[in-house]
N, C-alpha and C positions, 0 to 999 in steps of 0.2 A: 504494500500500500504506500508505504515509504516512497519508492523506487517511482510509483506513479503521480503522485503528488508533484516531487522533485521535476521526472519530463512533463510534466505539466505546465509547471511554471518554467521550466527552460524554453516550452514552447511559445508559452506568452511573453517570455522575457525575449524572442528572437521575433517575433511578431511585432512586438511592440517598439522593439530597437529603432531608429532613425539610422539613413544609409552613411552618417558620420560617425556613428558610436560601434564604437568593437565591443564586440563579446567572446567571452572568455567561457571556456569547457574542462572541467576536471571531474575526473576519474579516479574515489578513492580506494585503498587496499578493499573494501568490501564490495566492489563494481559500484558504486553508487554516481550518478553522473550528476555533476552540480554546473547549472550554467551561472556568470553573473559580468557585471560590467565592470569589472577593478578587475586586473589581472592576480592569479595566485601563484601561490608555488607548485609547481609542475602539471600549470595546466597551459591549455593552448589555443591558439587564439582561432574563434569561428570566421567563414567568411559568411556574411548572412546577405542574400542576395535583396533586391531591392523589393519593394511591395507594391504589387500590381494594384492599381484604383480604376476603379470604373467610375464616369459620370455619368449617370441614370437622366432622362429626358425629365420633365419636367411633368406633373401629373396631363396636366391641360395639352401638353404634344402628344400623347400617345392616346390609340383609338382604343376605343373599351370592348372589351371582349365578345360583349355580346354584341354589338353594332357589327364583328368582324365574323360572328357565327351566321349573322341575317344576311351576309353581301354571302358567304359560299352556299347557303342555303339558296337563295335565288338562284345563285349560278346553276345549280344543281335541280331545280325545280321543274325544269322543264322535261328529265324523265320523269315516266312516269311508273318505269319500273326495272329492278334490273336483277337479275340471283342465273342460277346455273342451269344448265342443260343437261350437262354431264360433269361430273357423275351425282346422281342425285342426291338426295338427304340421305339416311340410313343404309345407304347404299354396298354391300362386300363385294368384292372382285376380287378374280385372281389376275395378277400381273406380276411374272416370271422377275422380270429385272427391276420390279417398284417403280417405271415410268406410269405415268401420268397425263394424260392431256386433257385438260381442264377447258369446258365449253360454255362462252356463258354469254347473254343476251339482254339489250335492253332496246328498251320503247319512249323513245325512240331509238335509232342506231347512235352511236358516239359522233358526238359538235365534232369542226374539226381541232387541233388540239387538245385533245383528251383522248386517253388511254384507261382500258381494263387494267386493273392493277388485283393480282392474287396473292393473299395472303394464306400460308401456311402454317398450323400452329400458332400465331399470332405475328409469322416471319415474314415479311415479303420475296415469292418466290419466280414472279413475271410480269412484265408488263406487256400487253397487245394492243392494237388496233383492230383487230381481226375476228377476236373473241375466242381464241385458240392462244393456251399457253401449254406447252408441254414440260413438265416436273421429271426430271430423271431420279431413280435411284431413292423413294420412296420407302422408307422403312417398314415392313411389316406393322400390324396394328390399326388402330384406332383413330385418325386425324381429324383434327376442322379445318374448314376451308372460308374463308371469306373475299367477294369480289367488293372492288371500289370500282369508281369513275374519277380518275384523277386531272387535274388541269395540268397545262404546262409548266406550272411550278413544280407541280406536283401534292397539290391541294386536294383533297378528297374533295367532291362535290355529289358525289352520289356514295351510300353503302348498300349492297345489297342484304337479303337476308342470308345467315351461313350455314354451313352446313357439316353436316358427318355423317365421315366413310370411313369404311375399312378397306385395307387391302390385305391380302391373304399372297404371302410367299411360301415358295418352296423351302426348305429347313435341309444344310447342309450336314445336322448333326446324323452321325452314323451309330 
């Protein structure tokens, strides 16, 4: 507890430091590491790098969250629907090598600039225009699947509803 107290405040004392003040690190026979700003005997001096500061905008410059939910909401507004083809909800299959191709469709077709974007596990694992993403190498088991409509930032503007599937592989064990 000693031991943590001690880097504790060596941490705040190196935090706290201004990039003109030296500080000082010693190590006694019991391992105990004491930081401080007087130099001691047989301790050694820190380099302590300088302290990064951010200047944050001003309340009244930055737009407020929800004004910024209602502009991708519109964006997105004008499907009126969008989720998968293939492979469905509750869906098992067997597929030999855990490939994948993912089918998915909305109403209307994709604005231009916007892209299908699939989400695997909660990972992103393609992006289309096409509505055809093919996934290699899928793990045996249980997966969800979720599609977006993304912009060219790559803003979601549409989510579809997701889904789970199983894929069923072959078992190398002998």
């Amino acid at each position: 507890m000693k031991a943590l107290i001690t880097l504790a405040s060596g941490m705040l004392l190196l935090t706290a430091s201004t990039c003109w003040a030296e500080v000082y690190r010693h190590v006694d026979a019991q391992g105990n590491v004491t930081y401080s700003d007087e130099p001691m005997k047989g301790g050694e001096t820190v380099k302590v790098k300088p302290v990064t500061t951010i200047t944050l905008p001003k309340p009244e410059a930055v737009r407020e969250p929800q004004k910024l939910r209602e502009e991708v909401k519109r964006k997105g507004a004008s499907y009126d629907d969008l989720g998968f083809a293939y492979p469905q909800d509750d869906q098992a299959f067997h597929s030999g090598n855990g490939t994948v191709t993912f089918e998915v469709r909305s109403t209307p077709g994709l604005k231009p600039g916007h892209k299908y974007e699939i989400t695997l596990d909660g990972q992103p694992v393609g992006q289309s225009t096409s509505g055809s993403v093919t996934v290699p190498n899928i793990d045996r088991g249980t997966h969800n699947a979720a599609v977006h409509i993304v912009d060219r930032d790559g803003v979601q503007v549409k989510t579809g509803k997701p889904i789970r599937f199983t894929v069923h592989r072959p078992s190398i064990a002998r």
